[in-house]
FITIMAR-502133 format. One record per residue (C-alpha): residue number from 0; residue in one letter; y, x, z. Coordinates in steps of 0.5 Angstrom, whole numbers, always signed. Layout:
<pts>
> NUM,a,Y,X,Z
...
</pts>
This chain:
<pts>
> 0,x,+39,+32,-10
> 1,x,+35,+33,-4
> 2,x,+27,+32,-5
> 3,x,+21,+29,-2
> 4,x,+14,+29,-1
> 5,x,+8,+24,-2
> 6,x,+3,+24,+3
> 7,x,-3,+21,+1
> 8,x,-10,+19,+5
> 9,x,-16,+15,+4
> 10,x,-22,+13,+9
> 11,x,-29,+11,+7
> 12,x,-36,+10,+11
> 13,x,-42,+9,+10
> 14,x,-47,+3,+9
> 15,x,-54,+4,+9
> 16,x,-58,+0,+4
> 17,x,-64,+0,+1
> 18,x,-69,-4,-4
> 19,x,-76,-5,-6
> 20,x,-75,-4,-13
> 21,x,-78,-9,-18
> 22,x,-81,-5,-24
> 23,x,-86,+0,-19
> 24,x,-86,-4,-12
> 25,x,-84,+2,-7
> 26,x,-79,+1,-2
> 27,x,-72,+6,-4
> 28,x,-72,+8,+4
> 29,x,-66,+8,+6
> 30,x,-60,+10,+2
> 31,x,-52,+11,+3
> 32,x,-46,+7,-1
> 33,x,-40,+10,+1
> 34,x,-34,+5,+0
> 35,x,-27,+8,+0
> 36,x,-21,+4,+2
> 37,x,-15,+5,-3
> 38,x,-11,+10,-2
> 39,x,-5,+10,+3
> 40,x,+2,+12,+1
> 41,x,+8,+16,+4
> 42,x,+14,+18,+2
> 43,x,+18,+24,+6
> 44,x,+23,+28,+6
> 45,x,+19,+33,+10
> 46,x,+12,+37,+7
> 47,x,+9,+34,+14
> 48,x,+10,+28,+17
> 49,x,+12,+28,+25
> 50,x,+7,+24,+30
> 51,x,+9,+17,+29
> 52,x,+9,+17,+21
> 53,x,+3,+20,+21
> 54,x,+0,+15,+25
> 55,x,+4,+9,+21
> 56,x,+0,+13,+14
> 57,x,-7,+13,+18
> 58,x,-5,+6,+20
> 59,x,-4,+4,+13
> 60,x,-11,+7,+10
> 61,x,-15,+4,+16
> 62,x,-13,-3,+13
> 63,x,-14,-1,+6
> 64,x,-21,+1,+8
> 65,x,-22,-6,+13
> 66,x,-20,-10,+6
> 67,x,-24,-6,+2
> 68,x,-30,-7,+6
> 69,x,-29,-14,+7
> 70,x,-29,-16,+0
> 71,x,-36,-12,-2
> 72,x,-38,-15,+5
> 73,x,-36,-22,+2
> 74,x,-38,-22,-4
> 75,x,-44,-20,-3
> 76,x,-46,-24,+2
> 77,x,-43,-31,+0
> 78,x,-43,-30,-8
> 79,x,-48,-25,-8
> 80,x,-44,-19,-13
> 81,x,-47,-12,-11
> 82,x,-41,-8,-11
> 83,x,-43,-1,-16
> 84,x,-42,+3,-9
> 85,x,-49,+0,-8
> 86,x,-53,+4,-13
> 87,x,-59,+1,-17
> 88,x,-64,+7,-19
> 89,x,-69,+6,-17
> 90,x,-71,+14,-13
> 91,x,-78,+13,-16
> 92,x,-79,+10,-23
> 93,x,-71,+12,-24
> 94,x,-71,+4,-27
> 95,x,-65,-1,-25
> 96,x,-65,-7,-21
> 97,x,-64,-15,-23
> 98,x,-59,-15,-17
> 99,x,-54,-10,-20
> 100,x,-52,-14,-27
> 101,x,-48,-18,-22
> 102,x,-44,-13,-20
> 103,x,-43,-9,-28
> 104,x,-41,-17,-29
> 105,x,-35,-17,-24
> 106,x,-33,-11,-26
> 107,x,-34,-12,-34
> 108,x,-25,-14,-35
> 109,x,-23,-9,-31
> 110,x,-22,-3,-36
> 111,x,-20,-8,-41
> 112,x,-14,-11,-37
> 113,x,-11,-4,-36
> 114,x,-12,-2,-42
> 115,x,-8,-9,-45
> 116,x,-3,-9,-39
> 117,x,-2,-1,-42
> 118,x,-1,-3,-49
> 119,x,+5,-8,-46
> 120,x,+9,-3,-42
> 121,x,+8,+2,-48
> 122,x,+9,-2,-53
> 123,x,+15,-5,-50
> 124,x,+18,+2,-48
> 125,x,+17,+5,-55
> 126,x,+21,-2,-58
> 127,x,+27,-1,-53
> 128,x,+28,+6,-51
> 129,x,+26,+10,-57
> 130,x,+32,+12,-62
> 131,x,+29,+12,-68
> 132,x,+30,+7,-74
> 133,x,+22,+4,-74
> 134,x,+22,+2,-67
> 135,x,+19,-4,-68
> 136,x,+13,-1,-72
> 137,x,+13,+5,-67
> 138,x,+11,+0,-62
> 139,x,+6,-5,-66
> 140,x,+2,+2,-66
> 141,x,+2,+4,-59
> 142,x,+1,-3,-57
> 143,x,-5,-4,-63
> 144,x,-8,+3,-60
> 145,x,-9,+1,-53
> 146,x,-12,-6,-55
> 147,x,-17,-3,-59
> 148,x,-19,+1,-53
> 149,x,-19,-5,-49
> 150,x,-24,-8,-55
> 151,x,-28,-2,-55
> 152,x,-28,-2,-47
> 153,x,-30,-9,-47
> 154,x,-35,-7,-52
> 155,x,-38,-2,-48
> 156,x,-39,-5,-42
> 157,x,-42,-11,-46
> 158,x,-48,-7,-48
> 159,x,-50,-4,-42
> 160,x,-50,-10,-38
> 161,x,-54,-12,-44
> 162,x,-58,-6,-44
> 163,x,-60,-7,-36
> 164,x,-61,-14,-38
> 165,x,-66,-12,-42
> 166,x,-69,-7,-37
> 167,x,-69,-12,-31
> 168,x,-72,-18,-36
> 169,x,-80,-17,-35
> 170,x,-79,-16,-28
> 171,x,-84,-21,-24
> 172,x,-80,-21,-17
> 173,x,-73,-21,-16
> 174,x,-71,-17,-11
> 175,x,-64,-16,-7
> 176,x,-61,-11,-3
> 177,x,-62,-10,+4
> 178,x,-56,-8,+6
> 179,x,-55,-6,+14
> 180,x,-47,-9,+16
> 181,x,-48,-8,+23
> 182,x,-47,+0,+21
> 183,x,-40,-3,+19
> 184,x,-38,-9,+25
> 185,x,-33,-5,+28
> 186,x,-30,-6,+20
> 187,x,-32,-12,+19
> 188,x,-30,-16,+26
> 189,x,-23,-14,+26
</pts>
């Protein structure tokens, strides 16, 4: 049985923003939010990948990391949903921005869903693969612990868009991000 190697890669760059805050009114100046691709993923009988692989695996990364910025760039601009890479705090009054609930909002499922798609796999396994009598009650547990974790997940996540909810009520100006795409165009226009 022979064995093989897992080569991974990931690429990321960076944006420049910036905010006017709108608890204290000062400008942020300018910030960085990197934005990283998913990683790329190569498989090979070797512990390093000749020229041409190589190329394929750095290939393969780049078009992760050009969806990646594409979709914030999208989202950002036509739905207005600020991506979590875009940070909020302010430098000054450490206090957040009104514009960065819509990002909490479009990520809020997200662990919850993994967590319940968890709770399936496993529950599923531990009915059908394990060798004891009581499988079925095995796998309610199994499954019942993950979906309590998907609750408490979604649970969380509500409160602290509540809490910045909170936060960000009393501000008289709602401001949004000043985001500098044009550090990105060669991503962006491919």
């Amino acid at each position: 049985m022979g064995s093989y190697y897992r080569h991974r890669k990931t690429e990321s760059v960076d944006v420049p923003y910036s905010f006017r805050c709108e608890q204290c009114m000062k400008d942020s100046g300018t910030l960085k939010a990197t934005i990283t691709g998913m990683e790329a993923e190569m498989n090979s009988n070797f512990k390093t990948l000749n020229e041409k692989n190589q190329k394929k695996l750095d290939e393969l990364a780049h078009d992760k990391l050009v969806r990646e910025v594409k979709e914030v760039h999208r989202n950002a601009t036509e739905k207005q949903i600020y991506s979590k890479v875009f940070k909020d705090e302010c430098p000054y009054c450490h206090k957040p921005q009104s514009w960065a609930i819509s990002g909490a909002k479009d990520d809020m499922f997200s662990t919850p869903i993994v967590c319940v798609i968890l709770g399936i796999i496993i529950g599923g396994g531990c009915y059908f693969f394990s060798g004891v009598e009581n499988n079925l009650t095995i796998a309610l547990v199994a499954a019942g612990i993950c979906l309590v974790l998907a609750a408490g997940s979604l649970i969380i996540n509500m409160i602290k868009i509540g809490n910045k909810k909170k936060q960000t009520a009393t501000v008289v100006q709602k401001n949004v991000p000043v985001i500098e795409w044009d550090a990105v165009d060669y991503i962006l226009y491919l």
